[in-house]
N, C-alpha and C positions, 0 to 999 in steps of 0.2 A: 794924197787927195786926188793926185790928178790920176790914177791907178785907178779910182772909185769913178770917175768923169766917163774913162775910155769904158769902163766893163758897163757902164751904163747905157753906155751906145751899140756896146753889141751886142744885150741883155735885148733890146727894144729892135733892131734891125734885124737881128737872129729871130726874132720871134715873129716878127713881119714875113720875112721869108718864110718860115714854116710856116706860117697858117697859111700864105699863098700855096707852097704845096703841097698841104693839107687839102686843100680845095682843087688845087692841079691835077691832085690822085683820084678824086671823087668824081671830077668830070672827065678825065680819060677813062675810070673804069666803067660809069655809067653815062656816059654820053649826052647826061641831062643840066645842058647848061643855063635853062631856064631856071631849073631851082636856085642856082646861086647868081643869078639876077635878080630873085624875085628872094633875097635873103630873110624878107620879113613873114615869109609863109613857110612853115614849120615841113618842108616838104625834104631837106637832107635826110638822108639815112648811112650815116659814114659805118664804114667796117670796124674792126677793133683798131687794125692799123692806125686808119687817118684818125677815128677819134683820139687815140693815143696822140698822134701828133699834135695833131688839135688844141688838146689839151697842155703841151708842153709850151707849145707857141702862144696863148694865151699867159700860162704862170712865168713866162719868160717875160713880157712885157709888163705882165703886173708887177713883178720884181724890180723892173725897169722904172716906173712909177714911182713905186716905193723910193728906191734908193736916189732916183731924182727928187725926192719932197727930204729927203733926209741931206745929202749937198748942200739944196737950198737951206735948210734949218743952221747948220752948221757955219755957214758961211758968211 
């Protein structure tokens, strides 16, 4: 169980970091740092790349969720 604790925590900090640079890659290539200030206006346009990342860094923390509602069940 404690094997399920640890993969829990880099499931959610892995994924944090990716979507930081997911978002690192989008404002280095377009220099438009106001869109991801203003993240509630639908103004990103990510390439396949970041969206790819994007996307991993998201299913990595939901997984991280998951598997933390499932410890606590268990437990």
């Amino acid at each position: 169980m404690v094997y399920l604790g640890i993969l829990e925590q880099l499931l959610f900090w892995g994924g944090v970091i990716l979507f930081l640079v997911s978002l690192g890659l989008y404002g280095l290539r377009t220099r438009d740092y106001r869109s991801l200030l203003m993240f509630w206006q639908p103004t990103i346009a990510f390439n396949a790349n970041e969206n790819r990342i994007n996307r991993i860094a998201l299913l990595m923390m939901i997984l991280a969720v998951v598997l933390k509602g499932y410890l606590f069940y268990i437990s």
